[in-house]
N, C-alpha and C positions, 0 to 999 in steps of 0.2 A: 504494500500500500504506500503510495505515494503522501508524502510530507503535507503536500497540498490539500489529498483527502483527507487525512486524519485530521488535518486544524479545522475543513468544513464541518465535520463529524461533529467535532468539537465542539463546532459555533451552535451545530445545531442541539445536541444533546444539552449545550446552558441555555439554550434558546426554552427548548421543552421545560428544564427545571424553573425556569425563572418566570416561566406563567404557572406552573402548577405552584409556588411559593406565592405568588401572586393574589391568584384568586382563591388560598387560602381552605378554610374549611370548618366546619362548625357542627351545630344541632342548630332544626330545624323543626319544625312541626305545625299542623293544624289544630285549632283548638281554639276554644270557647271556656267558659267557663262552666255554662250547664244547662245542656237541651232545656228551654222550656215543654213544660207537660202538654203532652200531647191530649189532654183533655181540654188545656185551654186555647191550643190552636185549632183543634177543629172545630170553633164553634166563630174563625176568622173567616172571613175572604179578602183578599188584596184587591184594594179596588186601582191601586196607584203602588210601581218602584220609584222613587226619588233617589238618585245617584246625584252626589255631587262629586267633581276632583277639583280641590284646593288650589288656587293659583300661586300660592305658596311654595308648592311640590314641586323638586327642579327635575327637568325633562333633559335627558341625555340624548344625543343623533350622535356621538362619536362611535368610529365605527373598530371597537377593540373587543380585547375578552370580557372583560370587567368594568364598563364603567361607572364613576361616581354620580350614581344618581337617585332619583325617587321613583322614575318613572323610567323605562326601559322599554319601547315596545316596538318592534322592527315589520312585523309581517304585514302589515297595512302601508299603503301607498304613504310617501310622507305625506305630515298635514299636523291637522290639530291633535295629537298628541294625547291633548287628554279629556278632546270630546270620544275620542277613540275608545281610550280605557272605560270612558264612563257606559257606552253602550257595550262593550265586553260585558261587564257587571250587570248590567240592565237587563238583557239579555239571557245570561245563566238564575240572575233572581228570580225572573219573571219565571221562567222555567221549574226552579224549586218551588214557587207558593201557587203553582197551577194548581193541584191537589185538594186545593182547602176551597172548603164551598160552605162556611159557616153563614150562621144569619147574622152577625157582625161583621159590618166595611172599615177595614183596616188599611193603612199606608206603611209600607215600609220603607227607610230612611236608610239610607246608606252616606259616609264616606269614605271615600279612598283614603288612606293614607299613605301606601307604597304599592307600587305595581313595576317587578321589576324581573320582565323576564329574559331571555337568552337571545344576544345579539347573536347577526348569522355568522357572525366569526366564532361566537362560541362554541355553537351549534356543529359548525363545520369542520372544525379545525381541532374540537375537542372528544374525549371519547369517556362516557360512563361517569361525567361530573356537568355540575350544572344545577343551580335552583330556580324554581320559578319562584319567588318571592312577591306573596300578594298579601296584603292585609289590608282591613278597612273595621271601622266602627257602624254597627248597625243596632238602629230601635224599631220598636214599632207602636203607632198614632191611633188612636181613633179618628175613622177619616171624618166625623162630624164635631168632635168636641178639639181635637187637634191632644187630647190626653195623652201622653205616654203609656201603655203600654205593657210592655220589654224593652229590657236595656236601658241606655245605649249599651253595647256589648262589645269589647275590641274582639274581633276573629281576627285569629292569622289561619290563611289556606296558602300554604309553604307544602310544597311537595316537589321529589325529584324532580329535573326535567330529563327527556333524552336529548345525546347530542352525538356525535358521527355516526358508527354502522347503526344505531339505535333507532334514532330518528329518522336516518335515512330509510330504514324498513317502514318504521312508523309513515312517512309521508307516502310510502310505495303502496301501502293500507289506504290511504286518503285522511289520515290524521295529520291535524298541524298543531302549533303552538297552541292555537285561538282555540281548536275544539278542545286541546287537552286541556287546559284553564279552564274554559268554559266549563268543562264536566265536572274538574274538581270545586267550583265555587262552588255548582250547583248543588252535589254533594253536600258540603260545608254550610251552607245556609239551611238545608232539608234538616240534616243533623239539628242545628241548631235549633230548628223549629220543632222539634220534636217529630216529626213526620217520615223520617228515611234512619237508614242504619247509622250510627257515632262515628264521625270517622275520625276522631281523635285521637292522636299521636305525634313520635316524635321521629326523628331519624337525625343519622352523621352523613353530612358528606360535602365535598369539594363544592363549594360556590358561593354565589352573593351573598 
């Protein structure tokens, strides 16, 4: 082996180490504090989702493994950011409080407070690490008295993501980023309504 290939080897082998030191690694998990009773949601119906996302929340378009930010979301055309995120959520909620057909009109409230999932350099360039990091605070209204409810309640819905051969299969399925989130909020909010299985836990692994 030539002098030349082993110093590229080199370069690449500290290249690999010094994003995997990088984007680091942790615990992680989805969780609430504690399903409300499913006797007192089914007597809800959601007549209204209310998503906000804070103009506060810094929105990241750098396009690396990791970057600093609150909001993170690649698979949408660029644009508004964090009207984007907000119909994500809107969308997997609306989906969770289908179910409930009580003879009380309820609103449920959401806000975003992190939505931060896997740029395509993550994605692509990494294999078998990656979080999707979402969390938001949610209550819920009486949609005539504006009463609270439930909550406010912080949920974090943190769940692995996939990223190279992984995802790659996964998008060869017709899965992306946006249905895998979507499913696990959906999830996550069910749980918490008391209406779907808990899916509360925790995990290790390389990411945001």
């Amino acid at each position: 082996m030539s002098i030349s290939r082993r110093t590229a080897l080199g370069l690449a082998l500290a290249a690999v180490l010094l994003t995997t030191a990088c984007i680091g690694g942790g615990t992680f998990r989805t969780w609430y504090e504690a399903p409300i009773p499913a006797e007192v949601t089914s007597g809800w119906t959601v007549t209204d989702v209310r998503v906000s996302v804070p103009e506060g929340l810094v929105v990241s378009e750098a396009k690396t493994i990791l970057p600093k930010a609150d909001i993170v979301w690649r698979e949408d055309p660029p644009g508004d950011r964090r009207a984007q995120v907000a119909e994500i959520i809107r969308t997997a909620a609306e989906r969770a409080v289908s179910g409930l057909n009580g003879a009380r009109k309820v609103h449920l409230n959401i806000t975003v407070t992190r939505f931060h999932a896997l740029t395509m350099q993550a994605e692509t360039r990494l294999d078998n690490v990656g979080v999707h990091n979402i969390t938001f605070v949610a209550w819920i209204t009486d949609a005539e008295t504006g009463a609270i409810l439930a909550g406010p309640e912080p949920i974090d819905a943190e769940f692995p993501a996939l990223s190279g051969d992984d995802m790659r299969a996964a998008r060869e399925r017709g899965e992306t980023q946006k249905s895998q989130i979507s499913a696990h909020v959906t999830r996550t909010i069910a749980g918490w309504l008391g209406i779907g299985p808990d899916p509360r836990g925790s995990f290790t692994r390389s990411g945001n």
